[in-house]
Each structure stands twice: as C-alpha cells, then as structure tokens.
N, C-alpha and C positions, 0 to 999 in steps of 0.2 A: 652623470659620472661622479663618485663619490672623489673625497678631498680629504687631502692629510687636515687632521684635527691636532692632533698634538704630536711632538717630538721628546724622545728622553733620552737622555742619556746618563749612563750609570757607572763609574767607575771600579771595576771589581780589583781585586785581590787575590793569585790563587798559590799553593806552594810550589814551590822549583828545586829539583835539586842542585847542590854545587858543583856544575860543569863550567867546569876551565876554556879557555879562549884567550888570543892573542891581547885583550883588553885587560882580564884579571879573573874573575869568577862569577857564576849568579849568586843575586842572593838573596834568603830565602822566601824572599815575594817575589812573585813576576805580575804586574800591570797590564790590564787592557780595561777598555773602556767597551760595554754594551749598547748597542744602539736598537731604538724602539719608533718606529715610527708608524705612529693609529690612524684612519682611517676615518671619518665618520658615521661608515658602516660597521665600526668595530674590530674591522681586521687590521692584527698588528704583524708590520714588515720588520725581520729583523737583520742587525749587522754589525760586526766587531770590529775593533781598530784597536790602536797602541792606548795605553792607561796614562802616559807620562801629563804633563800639568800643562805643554805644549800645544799638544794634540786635543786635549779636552779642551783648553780655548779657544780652540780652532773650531772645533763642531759648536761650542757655544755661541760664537758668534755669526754662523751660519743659522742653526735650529730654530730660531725662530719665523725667518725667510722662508721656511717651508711651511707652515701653516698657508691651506688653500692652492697648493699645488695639485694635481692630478698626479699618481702615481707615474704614472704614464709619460707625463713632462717631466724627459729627461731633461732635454733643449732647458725646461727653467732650471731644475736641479742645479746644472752647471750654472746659470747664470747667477743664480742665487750665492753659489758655491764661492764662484771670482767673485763678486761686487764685493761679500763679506771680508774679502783676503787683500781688499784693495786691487784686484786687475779685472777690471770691469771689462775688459775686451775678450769676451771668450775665443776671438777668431784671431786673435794674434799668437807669430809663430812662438811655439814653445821655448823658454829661454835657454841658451846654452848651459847655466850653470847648474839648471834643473829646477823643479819646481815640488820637491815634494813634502812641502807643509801644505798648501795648495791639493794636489792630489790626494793625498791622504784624506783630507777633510770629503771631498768630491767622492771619495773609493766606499768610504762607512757609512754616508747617505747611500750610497746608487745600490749597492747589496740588499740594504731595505728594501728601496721601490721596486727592486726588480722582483725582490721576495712578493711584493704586495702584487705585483702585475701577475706571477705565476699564481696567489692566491684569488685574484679574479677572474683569472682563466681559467682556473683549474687544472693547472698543467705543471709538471716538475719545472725548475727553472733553466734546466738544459733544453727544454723544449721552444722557452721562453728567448733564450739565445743562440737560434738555430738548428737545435736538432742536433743530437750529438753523433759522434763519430766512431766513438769505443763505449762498452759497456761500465767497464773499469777504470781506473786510474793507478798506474803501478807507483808505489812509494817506494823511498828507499830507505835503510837503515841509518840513522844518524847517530852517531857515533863518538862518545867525549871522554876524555882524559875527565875523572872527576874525586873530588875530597870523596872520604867514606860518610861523613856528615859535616854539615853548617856547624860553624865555628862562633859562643857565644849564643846559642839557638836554645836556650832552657824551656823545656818543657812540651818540645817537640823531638819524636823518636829518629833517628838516623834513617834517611831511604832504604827499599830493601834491594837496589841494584848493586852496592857496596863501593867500597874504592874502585878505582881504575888507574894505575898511576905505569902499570910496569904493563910488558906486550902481550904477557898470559890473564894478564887483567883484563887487557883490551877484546882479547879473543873471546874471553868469557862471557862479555856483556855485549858483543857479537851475537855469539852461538845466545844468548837468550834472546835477543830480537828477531833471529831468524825461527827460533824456533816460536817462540813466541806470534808472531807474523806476519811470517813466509817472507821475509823479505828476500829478494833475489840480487838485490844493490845496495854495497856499503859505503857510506860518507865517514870518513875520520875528521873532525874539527881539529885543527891543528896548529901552529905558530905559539905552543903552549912550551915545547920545550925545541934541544935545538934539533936542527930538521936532520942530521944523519939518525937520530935516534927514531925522531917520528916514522924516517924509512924504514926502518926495525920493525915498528909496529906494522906498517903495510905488506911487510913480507910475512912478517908471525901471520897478520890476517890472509894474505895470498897461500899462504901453505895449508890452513885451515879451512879457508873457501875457495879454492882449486877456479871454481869456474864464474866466481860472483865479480862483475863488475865491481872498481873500486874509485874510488875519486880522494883527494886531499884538499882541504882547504886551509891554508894557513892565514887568510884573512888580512892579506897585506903585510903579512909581518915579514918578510924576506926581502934582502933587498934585488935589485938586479944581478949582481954577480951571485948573491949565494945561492939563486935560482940559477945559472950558467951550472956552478959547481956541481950542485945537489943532480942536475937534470940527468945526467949519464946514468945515476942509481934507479929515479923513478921510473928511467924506458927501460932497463932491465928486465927481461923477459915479458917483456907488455902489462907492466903492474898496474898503468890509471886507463880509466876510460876515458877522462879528462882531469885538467888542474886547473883547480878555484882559487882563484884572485890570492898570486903568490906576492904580487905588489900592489901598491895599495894607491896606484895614482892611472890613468889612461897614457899617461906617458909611455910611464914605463911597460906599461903590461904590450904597446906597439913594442917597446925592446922587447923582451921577453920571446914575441910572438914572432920575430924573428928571424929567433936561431932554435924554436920550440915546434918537434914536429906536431904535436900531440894536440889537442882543442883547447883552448884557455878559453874556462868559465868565468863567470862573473855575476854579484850583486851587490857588487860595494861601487866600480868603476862607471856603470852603464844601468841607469836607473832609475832614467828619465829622457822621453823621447826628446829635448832637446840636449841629448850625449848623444845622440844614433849618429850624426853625419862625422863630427871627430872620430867615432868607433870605427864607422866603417871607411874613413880614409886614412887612419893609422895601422887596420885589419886587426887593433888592439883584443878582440874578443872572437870566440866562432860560437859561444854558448852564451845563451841569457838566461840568467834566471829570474824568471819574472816573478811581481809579487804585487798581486792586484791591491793590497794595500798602502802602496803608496807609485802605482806606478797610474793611480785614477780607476781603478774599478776592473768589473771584469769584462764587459767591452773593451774599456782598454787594453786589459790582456786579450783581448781577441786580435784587436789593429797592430798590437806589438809583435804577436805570432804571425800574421799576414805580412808584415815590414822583415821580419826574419825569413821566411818563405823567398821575399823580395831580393835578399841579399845572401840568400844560403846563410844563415846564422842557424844554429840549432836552440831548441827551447825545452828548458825545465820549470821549475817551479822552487822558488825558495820560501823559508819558514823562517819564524820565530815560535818563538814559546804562545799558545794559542790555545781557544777552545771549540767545542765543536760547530759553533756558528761559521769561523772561518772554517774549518776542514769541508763541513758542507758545499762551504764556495766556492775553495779551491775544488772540490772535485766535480762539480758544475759545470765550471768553466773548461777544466779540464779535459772530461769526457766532447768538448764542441771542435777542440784544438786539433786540426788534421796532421800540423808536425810537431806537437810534443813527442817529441826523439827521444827524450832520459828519464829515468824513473826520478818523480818529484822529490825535493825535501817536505818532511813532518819532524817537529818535537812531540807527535802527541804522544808520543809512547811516552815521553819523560811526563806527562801531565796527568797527574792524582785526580785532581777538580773536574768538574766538568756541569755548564749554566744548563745546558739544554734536559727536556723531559726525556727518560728513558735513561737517562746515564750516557757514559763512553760509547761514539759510534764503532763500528767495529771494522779494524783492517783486519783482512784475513787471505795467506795465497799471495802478500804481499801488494795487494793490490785494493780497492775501495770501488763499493759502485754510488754511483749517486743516491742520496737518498730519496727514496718515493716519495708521492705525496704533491699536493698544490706547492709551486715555492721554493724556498731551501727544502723541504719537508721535514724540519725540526721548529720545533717551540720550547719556549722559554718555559724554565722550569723556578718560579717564582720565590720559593722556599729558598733554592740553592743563589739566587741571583741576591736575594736579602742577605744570606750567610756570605757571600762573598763581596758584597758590601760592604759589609760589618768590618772584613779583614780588612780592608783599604782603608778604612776610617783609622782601624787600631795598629797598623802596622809601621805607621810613620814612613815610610817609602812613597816619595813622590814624582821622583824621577830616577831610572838606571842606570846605575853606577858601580858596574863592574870591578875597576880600579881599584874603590875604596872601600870593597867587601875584601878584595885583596889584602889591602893592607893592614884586615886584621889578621893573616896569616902571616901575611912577611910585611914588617912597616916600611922597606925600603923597597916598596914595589914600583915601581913607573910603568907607564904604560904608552909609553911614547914609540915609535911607529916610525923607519922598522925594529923589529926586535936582532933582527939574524940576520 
C-alpha cells in the first residue's frame, strides 16, 4: 500500500469584490490556503481551507505527522490531527464550546486523503463516500449589498457587477445570477443597513421572483426585540423559506424560536457537534448549515446530516468566498446527503480566480453535478496556484478584517454586535 511522502501547503491570494455584511466589507484579497498531499506513487490528493496565519499554523503543525500514513488511515489522520492541537484523546466527547481550529485543520487534510483514496480506486469521490443520492446539487443565489468598487485599490479595474446599494440595484444583481445560473433560490446577506429597509429589498426581490424561494441573513446583527418587531413584515405573504442567524448568540436565537413560526437557520450559532445537545434542548435552530471546513470534514458532514435526520433539523450548506477545490467537495458530499432539504450557499459566482486545470467549474440550471473522474476529479492548475501565491506574498493581507477595510470608507465604523 503506498504512503503519503510529502505534504504542502500553499497559501494563495485571489481578488474579492466589496460586499457589505454585518461586520463591514471584503477586501480586496480573499485568503485560502491549498493543500497537497503526495503519495509515493506520485499521486497528489487535493484540499482547500481558510488562508488566515491561524489556520496555516495549524495544518503546519500537523503536516509533517502525516508523512507514512496510508491514505486510507483515516483513524491516524485524526490522531495525527488531535496530538498536534494538544488533545491527544480522539474518543473524548466533543467540547461544548466547540472545537473549530481543531476541526478545520482535520477537515483540509481528510479532502486530500479522501481525494487520494478515490484516485486509487478509481472512483469519483461520491462513490468513495457511499454512493450518492442526487445527480446534482441545487445552489442558491447569494446575494450582497456591495461598493461599486474598492476603495484606495490603484491599479485594479472596478468589478463588472457594479454597485448594489438601493432595491432596484439589488434586483439587478438578482436577475444576473439567475440568468446567469439558473438559480431557483435567493439569499440576501444582510444586517448591513437597518432591517425595515432590508424588507424592502425582499419585497422589491419577491415582486420580481414571484416563485423563487427567499432566505435573509442578517448574521446576528438584530437584537431579540428588533427580530419580534421586524417578524410580522418578513411572514407577510410567506416572504422567507427560513431566517439566518438574526441573533448572534444560542440563547437568544431559543428566544427568537419561540414566538417565530418560520425555521431559523444557522452557521454562526451551531457549528460544532459539541453545540448540538444545547441546540436541540433550547429547539434554538431547525436548519444547519453545514460546512465541512470547519465542522471536520466531509464525513463529518455526513454524521452531522444523519444527527439532523435524528432530530428533524433540516440541512443546507454554507460558504465563504472559495475556489473550485472546495466547490468539488461540497458538491460530493452533497450529492451522498438523503436530507439536504435547501438549496446550498456558494460565493463562486462572486470569484474571478480560480487554482484548478480547466478554469471555473460550471453551475448551470442552478444546480452542479459532481465532477467526474478518480477523486474530487479536478487537478491543480500549477501556473495559476504560483500566480496566486505571488498575490498573498505581495498583498500584505494576512488575516480578515472586514471592519477595517470599513473604516476606509466611514473612520467611524464599529462593528460591534448587535447592530439593530
């Protein structure tokens, strides 16, 4: 049986546009980290994680534990994974306040191996993880208040989606996602201005998509009454499919869930299997969305989906800004999921860059099939993974900091929580 030889990891660089959120703005780098891990035989497993200075000492101080593993040795993976993190007990219960630097590190190795185990098989790697269930994966539209361009950004052109600040702005950048594609479900990112206005925007979009599923997230910025107040406008004519994490604590979000007929989403509150037993004895959540990068992998996403099964919780998928290594995975794991119930989150619409050979994979129909092939069935595209090297070396950004991309717009910004 052949044996990991070497480990890499690469921290890249790719551009973002400036989308607004409860926090302040992107800006105009977005971080991840590339992970590569070879074989003896040659074959290289691949896997993406967050870029910040955090997380890269975290896989560093794992990556070398993996040298002389077996693809295959999950079982070591993990141990390898705890020892480095200092909790050398892989069998002990999950901590209540969560674990996801730990995870995270665990989640960007186990993509690799699993990648390498579908390229010894010769099997896509939905095959690898049982055999999947859907052909596709339906995405949904994500959707953001954003500047018309970066601010102090010389020598870089203005995005070409343009501003979005007003509700005929918002609709516009709609009606190009859907036409663009097919999305059938719209997310607004939201807790950016105050929330009677954001209803605005949901009705401008409910009058222009009559029949599209709609969802809000204001990302904790609301407090518990102004979620009471606001609530009577959002059930208005059945406007959300569900509401994303309107407060920003498990407390509150059991208030909320209440006096809220409606499903309250979540991936800020419930985001590590040691939150499940508080979740489900406060009934604080009925949607999870999950995100195999820091909830441990996509097995994990698999036990998370089967615990949701367990307890009637519904399951989506949440994003960050990413490239098509992750989108591979999520739609992997995706397609094996019997109750993914919601059409998942993606940024990749917003994302220019892209590390893998072939370019941008392609949503289309609103929806993704797995890619073919041994594996994730993408490979690294060597040229592009140098170029966006290069950025992360010259970009000076080493950890995200939405706030104080802010504060070159308005210096008197806070971003203190809640907002509303």
């Amino acid at each position: 049986m052949t044996r990991i030889a070497a480990v890499r990891v690469t921290p890249i660089a790719f551009r973002d546009p400036p989308l607004l959120n409860v926090q302040g703005v992107h800006e105009p780098w977005a971080l991840r980290s590339i992970i590569e891990v070879e074989t003896q035989d040659g074959r290289v497993g691949l896997g993406e994680s967050y870029g910040d200075l955090e997380t890269l000492g975290n896989l560093e101080r794992a990556r070398a534990g993996l040298v002389g593993l077996s693809p295959f040795d999950l079982n070591g993976l993990t141990r390898v994974v705890y020892e480095a993190m200092g909790t050398p007990d892989v069998g002990a219960p999950y901590p209540p306040q969560g674990d996801k630097a730990r995870a995270s590190a665990l989640a960007a190795f186990e993509v690799a191996f699993l990648d390498l185990q579908g390229q010894a098989l010769g099997l896509p790697l939905y095959e690898v993880l049982g055999g999947k269930v859907r052909d596709r994966v339906d995405f949904s539209a994500y959707l953001f208040y954003k500047f018309g361009r970066h601010k102090d950004d010389p020598g870089y052109p203005a995005d070409d989606w343009g501003e979005a600040l007003t509700h005929d702005q918002m609709v516009a950048q709609a009606r190009r996602m859907v036409d663009t594609y097919g999305f059938g479900s719209l997310k607004l990112k939201a807790g950016v201005f105050e929330p009677d206005f954001e209803i605005e925007t949901l009705r401008a979009l409910r009058r222009a998509f009559p029949d599209a599923p709609l969802r809000i997230d204001p990302n904790g910025g609301w407090t518990v009454e102004t979620t009471r107040r606001v609530l009577p406008q959002l059930l208005d004519g059945g406007l959300l499919e569900y509401l994303e994490d309107p407060t920003r604590t498990l407390k509150e979000m059991g208030e909320v869930a209440a006096f809220c007929p409606i499903p309250l989403a979540t991936n800020m509150v419930t985001i590590a299997f040691g939150h499940i037993p508080e979740t489900v004895r406060l009934n604080a959540v009925q949607v999870i969305l999950t995100d195999h990068h820091y909830w441990g992998g996509l097995r994990a996403t698999q036990t998370l989906a089967a615990i949701g099964r367990t307890f009637g919780l519904g399951i989506s998928m949440h994003s960050n800004s990413h490239m098509g290594i992750s989108l591979a995975a999520m739609t992997h794991v995706g397609a094996t999921i019997p109750n993914l119930a919601y059409a998942c989150d993606t940024h990749y619409p917003w994302q220019e860059d892209e590390v893998i050979e072939g370019g941008k994979l392609t949503i289309s129909g609103g929806s993704m099939a797995p890619p073919e092939g041994p594996g994730l069935g993408v490979t690294l595209d060597r040229d592009a993974l140098a170029r966006l090297h290069r950025n992360y070396l010259d970009c000076g950004i080493r950890v995200r900091d939405d706030a104080a991309e802010m504060r070159k717009y308005r210096p008197d910004w806070s971003s203190r929580l809640p907002r509303y």
